[in-house]
TIGUGU-419274 format. One record per residue: residue in three letters; x, y, z of N, C-alpha, C, O in turn. Coordinates in steps of 0.2 Angstrom, whole numbers, plus 5000, padded with zeros to 4 digits. Layout:
# TIGUGU-419274
ALAXYZXYZXYZXYZ/...
***
This chain:
# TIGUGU-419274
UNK494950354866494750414871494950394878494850344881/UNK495350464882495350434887495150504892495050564890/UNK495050484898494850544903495450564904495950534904/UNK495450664906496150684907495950734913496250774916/UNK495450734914495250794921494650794922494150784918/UNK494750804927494150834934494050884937494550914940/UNK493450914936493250984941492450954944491950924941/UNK492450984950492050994956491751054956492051104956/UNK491051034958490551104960490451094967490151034967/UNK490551104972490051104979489751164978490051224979/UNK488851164977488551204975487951224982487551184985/UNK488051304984487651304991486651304987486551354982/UNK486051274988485851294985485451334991485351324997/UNK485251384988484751464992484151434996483851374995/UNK484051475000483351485002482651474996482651504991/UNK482151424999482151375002482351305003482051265006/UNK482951304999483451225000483051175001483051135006/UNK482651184994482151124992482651084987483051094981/UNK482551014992483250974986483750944990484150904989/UNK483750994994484450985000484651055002484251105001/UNK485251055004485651125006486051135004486351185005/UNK486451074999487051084993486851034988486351004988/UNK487451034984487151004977487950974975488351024976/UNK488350924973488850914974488950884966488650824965/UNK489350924961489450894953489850874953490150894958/UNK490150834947490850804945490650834935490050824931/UNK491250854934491450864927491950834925492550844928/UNK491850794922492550744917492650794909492250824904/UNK493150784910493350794902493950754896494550774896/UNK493850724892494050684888494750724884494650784882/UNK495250674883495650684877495450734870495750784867/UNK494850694870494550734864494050804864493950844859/UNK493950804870493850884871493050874874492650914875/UNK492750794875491950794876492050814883492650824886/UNK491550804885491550834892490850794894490450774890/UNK490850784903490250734904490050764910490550794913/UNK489650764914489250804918489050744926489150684924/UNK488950744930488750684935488650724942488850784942/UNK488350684946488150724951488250674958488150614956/UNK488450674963488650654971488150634974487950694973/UNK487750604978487150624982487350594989487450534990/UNK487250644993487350645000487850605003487550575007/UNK488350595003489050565005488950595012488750655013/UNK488950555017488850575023489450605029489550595035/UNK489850655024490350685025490350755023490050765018/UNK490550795026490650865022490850865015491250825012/UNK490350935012490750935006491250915002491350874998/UNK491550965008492150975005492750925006493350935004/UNK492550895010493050825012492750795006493150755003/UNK492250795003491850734998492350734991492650694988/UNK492350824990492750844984493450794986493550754982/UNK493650804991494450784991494250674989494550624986/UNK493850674991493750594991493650574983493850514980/UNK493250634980493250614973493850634968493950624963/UNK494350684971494850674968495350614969495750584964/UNK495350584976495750514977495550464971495950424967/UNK494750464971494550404966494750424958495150384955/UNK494450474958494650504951495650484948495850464943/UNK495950514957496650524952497050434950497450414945/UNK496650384954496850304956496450274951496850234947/UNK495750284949495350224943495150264938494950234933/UNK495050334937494850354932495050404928494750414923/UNK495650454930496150464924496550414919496750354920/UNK496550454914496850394908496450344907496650294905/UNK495850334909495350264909494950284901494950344898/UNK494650234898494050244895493450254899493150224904/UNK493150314896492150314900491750244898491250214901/UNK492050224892491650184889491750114893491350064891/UNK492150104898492450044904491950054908492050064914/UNK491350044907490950064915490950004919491050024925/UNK490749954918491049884922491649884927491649884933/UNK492149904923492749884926492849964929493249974934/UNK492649994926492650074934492150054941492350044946/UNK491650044938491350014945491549954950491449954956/UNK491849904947492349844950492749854954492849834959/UNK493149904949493849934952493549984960493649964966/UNK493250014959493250064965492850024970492850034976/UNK492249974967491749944974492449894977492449894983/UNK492849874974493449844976494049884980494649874982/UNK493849914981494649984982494649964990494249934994/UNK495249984991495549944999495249885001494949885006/UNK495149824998494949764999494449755000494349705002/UNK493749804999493149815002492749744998492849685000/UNK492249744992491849734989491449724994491249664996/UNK491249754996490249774999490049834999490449885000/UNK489649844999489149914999489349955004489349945010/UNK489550025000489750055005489550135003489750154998/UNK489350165006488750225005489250285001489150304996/UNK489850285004490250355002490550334996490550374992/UNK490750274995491150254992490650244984490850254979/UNK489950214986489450224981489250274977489050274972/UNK489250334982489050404982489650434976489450454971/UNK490250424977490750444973490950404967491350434963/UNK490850364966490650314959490050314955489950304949/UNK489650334959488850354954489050414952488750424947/UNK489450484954489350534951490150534946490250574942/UNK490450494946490950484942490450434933490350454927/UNK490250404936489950354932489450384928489450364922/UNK489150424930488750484929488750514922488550504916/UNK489350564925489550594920490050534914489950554908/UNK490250484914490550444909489850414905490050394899/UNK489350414907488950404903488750464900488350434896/UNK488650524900488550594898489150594892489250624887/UNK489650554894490150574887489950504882489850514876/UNK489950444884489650404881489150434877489250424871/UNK488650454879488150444875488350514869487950524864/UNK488850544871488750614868489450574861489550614857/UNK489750524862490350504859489750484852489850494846/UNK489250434857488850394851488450424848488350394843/UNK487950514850487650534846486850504849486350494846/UNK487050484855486250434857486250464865486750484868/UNK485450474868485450484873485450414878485250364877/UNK485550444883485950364887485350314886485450254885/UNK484650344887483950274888484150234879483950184879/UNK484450254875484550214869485150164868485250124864/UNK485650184874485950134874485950074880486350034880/UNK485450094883485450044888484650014887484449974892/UNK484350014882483849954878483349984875482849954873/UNK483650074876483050094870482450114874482350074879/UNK482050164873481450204876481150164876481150134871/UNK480650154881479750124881479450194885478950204882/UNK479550214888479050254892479350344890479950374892/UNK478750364885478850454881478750504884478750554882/UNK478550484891478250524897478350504903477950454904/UNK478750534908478750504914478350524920478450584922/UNK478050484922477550534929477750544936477950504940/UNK477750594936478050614941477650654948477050664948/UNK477950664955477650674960478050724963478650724962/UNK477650764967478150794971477950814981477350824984/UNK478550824984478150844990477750894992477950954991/UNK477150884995476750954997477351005001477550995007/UNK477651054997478051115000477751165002477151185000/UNK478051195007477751255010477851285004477951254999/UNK477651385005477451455000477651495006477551485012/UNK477951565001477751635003476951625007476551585005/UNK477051655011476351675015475951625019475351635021/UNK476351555020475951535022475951555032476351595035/UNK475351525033475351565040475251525046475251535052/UNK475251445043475351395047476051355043476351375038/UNK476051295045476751245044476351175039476151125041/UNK476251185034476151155028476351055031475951015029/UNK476851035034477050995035476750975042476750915043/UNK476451005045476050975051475451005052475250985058/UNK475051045048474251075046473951025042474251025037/UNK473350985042473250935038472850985035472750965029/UNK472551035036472251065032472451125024472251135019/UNK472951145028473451165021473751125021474351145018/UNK473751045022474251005018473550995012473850995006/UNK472950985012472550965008472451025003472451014997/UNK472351085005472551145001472951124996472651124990/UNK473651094997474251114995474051084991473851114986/UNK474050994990473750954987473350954982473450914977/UNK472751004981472451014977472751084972472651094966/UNK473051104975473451154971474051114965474151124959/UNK474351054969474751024964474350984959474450974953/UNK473850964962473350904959473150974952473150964946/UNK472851044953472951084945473451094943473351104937/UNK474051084945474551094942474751044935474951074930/UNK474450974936474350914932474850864936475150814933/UNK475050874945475250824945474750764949474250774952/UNK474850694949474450654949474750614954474750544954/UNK474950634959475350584966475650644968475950684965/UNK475450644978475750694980476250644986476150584986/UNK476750684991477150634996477050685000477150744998/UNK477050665005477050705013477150675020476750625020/UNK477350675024477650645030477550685038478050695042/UNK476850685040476750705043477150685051477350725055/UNK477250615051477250575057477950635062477950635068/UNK478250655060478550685066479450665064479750615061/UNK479650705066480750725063480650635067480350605071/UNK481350635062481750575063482350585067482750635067/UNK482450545070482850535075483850505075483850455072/UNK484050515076484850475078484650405081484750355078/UNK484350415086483950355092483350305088483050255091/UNK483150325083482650285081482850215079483450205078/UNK482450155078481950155078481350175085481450155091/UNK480750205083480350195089479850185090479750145085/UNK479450185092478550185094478150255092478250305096/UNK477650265087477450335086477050335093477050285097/UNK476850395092476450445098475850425094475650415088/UNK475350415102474850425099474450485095474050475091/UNK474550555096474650615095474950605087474650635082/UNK475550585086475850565079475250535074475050555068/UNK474950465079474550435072473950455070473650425066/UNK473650515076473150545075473150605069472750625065/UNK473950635071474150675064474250645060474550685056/UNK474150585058474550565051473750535047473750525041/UNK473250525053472750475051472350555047472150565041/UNK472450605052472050685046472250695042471950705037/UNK473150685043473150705034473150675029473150705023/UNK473150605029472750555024471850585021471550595016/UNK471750575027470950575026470750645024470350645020/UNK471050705026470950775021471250775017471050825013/UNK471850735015472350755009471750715004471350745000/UNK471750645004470950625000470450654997470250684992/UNK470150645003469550715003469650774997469250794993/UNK470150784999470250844995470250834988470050864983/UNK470750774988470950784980470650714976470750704971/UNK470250674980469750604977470350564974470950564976/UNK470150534970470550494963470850524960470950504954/UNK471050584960471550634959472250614956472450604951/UNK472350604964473250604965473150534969472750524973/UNK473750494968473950454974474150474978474450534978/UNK474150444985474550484990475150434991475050374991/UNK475650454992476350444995476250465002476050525004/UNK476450425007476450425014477450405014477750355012/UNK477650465015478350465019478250445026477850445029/UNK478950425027479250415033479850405032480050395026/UNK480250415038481050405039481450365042482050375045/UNK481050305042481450245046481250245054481550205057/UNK480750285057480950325063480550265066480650255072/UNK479950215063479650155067479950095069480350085065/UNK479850055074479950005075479349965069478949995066/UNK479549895068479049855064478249845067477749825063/UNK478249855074477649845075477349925077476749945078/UNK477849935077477350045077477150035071476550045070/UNK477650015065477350035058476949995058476750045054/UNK476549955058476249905058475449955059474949955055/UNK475449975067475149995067474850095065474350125066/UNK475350105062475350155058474950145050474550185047/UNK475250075047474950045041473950005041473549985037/UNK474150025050473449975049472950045047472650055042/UNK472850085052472650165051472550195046471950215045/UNK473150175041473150215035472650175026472350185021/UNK472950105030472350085024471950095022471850115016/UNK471350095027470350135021470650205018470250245016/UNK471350215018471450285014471750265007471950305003/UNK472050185005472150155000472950214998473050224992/UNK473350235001473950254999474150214994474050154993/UNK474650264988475050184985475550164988475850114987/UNK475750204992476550154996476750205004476450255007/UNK476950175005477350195014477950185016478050135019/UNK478250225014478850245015479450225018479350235023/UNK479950205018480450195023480150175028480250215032/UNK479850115031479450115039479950125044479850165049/UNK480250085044480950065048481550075043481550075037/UNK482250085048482850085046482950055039482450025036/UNK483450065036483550035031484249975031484549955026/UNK484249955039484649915042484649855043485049815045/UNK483949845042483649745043483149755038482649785038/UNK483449715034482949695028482349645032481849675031/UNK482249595035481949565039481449605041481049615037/UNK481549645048481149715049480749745044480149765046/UNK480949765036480549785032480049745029479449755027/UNK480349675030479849635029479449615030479049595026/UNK479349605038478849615043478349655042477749635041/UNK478649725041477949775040477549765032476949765031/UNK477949745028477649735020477149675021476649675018/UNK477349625025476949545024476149565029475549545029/UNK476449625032475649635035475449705036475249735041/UNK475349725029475049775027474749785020475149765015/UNK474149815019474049815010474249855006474349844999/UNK474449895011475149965007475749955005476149945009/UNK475949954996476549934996477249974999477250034998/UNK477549955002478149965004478549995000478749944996/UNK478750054998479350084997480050084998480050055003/UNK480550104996481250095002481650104997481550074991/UNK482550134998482950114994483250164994483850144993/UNK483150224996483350294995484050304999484250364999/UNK484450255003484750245010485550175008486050165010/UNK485050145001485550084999485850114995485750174992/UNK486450064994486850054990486949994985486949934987/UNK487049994979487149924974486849884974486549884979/UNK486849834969486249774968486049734973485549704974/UNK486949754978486849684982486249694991485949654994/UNK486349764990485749784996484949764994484549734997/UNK484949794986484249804983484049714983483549684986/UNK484449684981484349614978484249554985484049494985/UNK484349594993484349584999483349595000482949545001/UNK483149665000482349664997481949624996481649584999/UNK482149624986482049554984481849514986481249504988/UNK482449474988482249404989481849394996481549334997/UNK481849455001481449445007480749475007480349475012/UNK480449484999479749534999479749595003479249605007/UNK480349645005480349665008479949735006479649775010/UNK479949755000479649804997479449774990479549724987/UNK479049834988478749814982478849874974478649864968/UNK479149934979479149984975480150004976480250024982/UNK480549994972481250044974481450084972481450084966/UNK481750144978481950204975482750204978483150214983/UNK482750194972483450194972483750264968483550294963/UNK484450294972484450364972485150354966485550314968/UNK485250384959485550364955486250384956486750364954/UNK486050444962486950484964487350444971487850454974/UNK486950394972487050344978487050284977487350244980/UNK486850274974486750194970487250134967487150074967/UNK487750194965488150154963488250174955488750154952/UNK487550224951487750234945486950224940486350224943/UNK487150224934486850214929486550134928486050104928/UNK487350104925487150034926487050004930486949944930/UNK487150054936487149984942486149964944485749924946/UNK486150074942485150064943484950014938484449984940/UNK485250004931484849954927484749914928484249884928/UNK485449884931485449814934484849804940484449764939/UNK484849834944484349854949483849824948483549764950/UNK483449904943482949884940482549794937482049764938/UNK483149784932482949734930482949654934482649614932/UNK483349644939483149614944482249624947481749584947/UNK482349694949481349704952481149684947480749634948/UNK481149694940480749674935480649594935480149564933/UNK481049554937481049474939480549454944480149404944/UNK480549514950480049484956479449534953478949524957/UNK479449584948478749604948478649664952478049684954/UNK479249684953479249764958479549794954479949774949/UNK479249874955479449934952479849984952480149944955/UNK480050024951480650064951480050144952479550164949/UNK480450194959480050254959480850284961481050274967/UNK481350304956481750344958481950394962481650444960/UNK482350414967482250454973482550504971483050494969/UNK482150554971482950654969482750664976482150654978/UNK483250684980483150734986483850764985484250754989/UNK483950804977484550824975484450894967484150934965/UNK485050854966484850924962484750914954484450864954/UNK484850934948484450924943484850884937484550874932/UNK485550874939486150814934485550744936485250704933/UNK485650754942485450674945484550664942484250614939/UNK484350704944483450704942483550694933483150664930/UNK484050724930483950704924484450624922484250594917/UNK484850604926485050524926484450484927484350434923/UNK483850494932483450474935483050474928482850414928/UNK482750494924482650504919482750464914482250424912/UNK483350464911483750434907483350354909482950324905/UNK483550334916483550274917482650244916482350204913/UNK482650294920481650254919481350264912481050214911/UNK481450304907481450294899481450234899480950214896/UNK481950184899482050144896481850064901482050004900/UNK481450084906481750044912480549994909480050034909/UNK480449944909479849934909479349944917478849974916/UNK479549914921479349924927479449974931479549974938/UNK479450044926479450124928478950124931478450124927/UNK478850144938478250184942478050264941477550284938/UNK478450294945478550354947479250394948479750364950/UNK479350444946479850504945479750534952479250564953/UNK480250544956480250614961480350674960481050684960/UNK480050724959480250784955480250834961479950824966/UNK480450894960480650954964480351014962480551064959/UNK479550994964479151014960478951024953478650984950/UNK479251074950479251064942480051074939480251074933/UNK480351084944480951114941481151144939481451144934/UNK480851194944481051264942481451324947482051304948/UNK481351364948482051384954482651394951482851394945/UNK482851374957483651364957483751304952484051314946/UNK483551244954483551194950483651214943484151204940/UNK483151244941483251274932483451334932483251374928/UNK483951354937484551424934485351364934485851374931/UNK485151314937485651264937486151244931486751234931/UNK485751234923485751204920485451254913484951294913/UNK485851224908485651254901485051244899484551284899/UNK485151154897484551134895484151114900484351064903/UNK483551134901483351114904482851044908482851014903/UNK482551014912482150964913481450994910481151044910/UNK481150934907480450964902479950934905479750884903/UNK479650974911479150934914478550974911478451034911/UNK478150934909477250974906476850934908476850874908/UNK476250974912475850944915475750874918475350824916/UNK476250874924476250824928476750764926476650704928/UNK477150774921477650694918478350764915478250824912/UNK478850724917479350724912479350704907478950654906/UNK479850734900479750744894480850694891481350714890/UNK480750634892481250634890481850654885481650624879/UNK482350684885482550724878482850674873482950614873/UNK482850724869483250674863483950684860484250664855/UNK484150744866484950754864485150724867484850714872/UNK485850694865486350654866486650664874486850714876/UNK486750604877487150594884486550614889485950604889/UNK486750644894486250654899485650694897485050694900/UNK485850734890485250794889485550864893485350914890/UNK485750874899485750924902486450954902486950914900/UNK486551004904487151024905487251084910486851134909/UNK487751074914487651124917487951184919488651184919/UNK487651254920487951304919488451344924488251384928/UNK489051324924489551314928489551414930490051414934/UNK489451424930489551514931488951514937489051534943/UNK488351484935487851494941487951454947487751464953/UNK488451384944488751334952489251384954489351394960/UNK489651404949490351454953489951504957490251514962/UNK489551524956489251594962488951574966488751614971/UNK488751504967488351484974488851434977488751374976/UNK489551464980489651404984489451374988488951404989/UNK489451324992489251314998489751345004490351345003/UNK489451365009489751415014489551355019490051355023/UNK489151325021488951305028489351265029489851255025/UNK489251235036489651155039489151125041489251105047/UNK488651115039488051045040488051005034488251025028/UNK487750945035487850895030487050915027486650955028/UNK487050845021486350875016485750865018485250895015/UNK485650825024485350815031485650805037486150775038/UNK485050835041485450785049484950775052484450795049/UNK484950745058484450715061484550735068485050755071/UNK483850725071483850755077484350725081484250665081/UNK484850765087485350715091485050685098485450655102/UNK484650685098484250655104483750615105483450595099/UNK483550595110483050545108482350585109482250645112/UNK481950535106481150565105480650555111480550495113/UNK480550595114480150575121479550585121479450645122/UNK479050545119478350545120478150605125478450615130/UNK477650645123477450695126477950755130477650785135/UNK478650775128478950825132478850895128479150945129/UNK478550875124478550975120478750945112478550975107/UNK479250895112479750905106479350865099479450875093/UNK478950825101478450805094478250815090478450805084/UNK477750865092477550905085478150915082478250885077/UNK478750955085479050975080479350935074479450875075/UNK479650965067479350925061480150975057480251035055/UNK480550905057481250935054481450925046481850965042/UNK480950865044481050825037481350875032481850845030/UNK481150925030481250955025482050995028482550995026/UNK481751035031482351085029483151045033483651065034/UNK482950975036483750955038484050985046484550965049/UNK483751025046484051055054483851035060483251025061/UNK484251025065484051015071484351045076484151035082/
***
């Protein structure tokens, strides 16, 4: 069996671009007529320069290849122009080639990919999502700690059991820095009312975007403890494993992080520094399917967890899937709410979430497929990336704090 073509979606996703603001697929198609699905996440280049970059890859290591090569596909391109080191873009385009070759893989063997990579242990996976705004609301969900606890309790009926929210204030180009005190006053209510609200409910997830120094975060985690979060986010860049370490060695809150790395050789950087306890690593950035196995089972050596990251679109939430099935030191699922929307006009089969866990499938390769008619009518039209950050620095008390970009990416 050999691979003989490639087609690209750059896919615009609609108002309210929950997920992102595009959605970037790769289809492979075999000799034999199988076909395999894969997804891109955030290459921090335009689209459509991305398209072109995954045709380069595609036309140099992965025509005329075996899918069933996945070693020596990932080798070959972490290798490409003399590199072998982590490299985001080049990551990002090997995970969504990788992707889809496992999507033909498993559809070649008649097995869905968590049985060839050691077999299910977990028949349900739990899942969380961010408290999102709604139709009607009348304040800013994202900086109201009072309709952030509303919101929270409305998921907590939904049957989900862990919500994430990020109140501390947009991230910066210029970060790292020192929160406001204004900042940790907001961030200390909406712990304390998001609780309040929902008890032993839900876990809480405290985001953040790298935007602290280690001693801001420090004292951000000191604040937030008597609210027993299960984790805290990104505290600091994702540029000094040290620095994360700092904040994990003196905090009770486990440290999250990964959503920003690339390949074993960052995560396994972590690792060995305690620098986090829980990794989310993003499967369309990552490096791939086995590269998250690999990952994974590494953290399972130090006794850390796996909470894989979507801030993407629903190929990749269902790879993310695949892997935690099978993965034993599965934590948590990031879900896009229930996956519904756009996300599920996305896609035939759909993601099977019920009351609060994904439902892993049992058909063969990824399980999903996507409905190429509803990506061909949402191009993406814009010239902004899948985020951006604010271009200026953050200046204590000039008007610009409050304001709160996390979600929708604009600055």
């Amino acid at each position: 069996m050999k691979i003989i073509d490639l087609k690209t979606f750059v896919v615009g996703n609609p108002p309210p671009h929950f997920g992102g603001r595009f959605f970037v697929f790769v289809k492979l198609t075999t000799d034999t007529g199988i076909t395999g699905i894969g997804e891109v996440y955030a290459v921090p280049f335009h689209p459509h320069v991305v398209e072109k970059m995954i045709a380069d890859v595609f036309g140099r290591v992965v025509h005329n290849s075996d899918p069933f090569r996945i070693e020596t596909l990932f080798r070959t391109v972490y290798s490409s122009g003399f590199t072998q080191r982590p490299d985001m873009s080049l990551a990002g385009i090997v995970s969504g080639l990788e992707m889809a070759c496992w999507d033909i893989i498993g559809k070649a063997c008649d097995k869905p990919v968590y049985e060839l990579l050691g077999g299910k242990v977990h028949d349900r996976l739990r899942t969380y999502t961010y408290l999102y705004p709604q139709p009607g609301d009348k304040t800013d969900v994202y900086m109201d700690a009072d309709l952030a606890a509303e919101r929270a309790v409305y998921y907590a009926d939904m049957g989900f059991t862990a919500v994430k929210f990020d109140p501390l204030s947009f991230y910066s180009a210029f970060d790292p820095r020192q929160p406001t005190l204004a900042g940790l006053e907001r961030c200390v209510q909406f712990v304390q009312k998001i609780r309040e609200a929902v008890g032993t409910r839900c876990d809480l997830l405290f985001g953040t975007h790298g935007q602290l120094t280690p001693t801001g975060a420090i004292r951000l985690a000191k604040q937030l403890e008597p609210y027993d979060p299960l984790w805290l986010e990104e505290p600091v860049p994702p540029d000094n494993v040290n620095a994360m370490a700092q904040v994990a060695h003196q905090t009770s809150i486990p440290v999250a992080t990964g959503e920003r790395l690339a390949t074993k050789y960052e995560f396994a950087q972590l690792l060995r520094h305690d620098a986090a306890a829980i990794l989310q690593l993003n499967l369309g950035r990552v490096g791939g399917i086995l590269e998250g196995k690999k990952i994974a089972g590494m953290a399972e050596a130090f006794h850390a967890q796996i909470a894989p990251h979507c801030y993407n679109g629903p190929i990749g939430g269902m790879a993310n899937a695949q892997l935690s099935a099978c993965s034993p030191n599965f934590l948590i699922l990031e879900s896009i709410q229930t996956w519904g929307g756009f996300h599920d006009d996305l896609v035939e089969q759909k993601i099977r979430w019920e009351n609060g866990f994904v439902i892993p499938p049992a058909t063969p390769g990824l399980g999903i497929t996507l409905n190429e008619a509803v990506a061909n009518a949402h191009p993406y039209m814009g010239d902004k990336l899948h985020l951006e950050m604010w271009a200026r620095p953050v200046v204590p008390n000039d008007g610009t704090d409050p304001i709160n970009i996390n979600q929708t990416g604009s600055a």
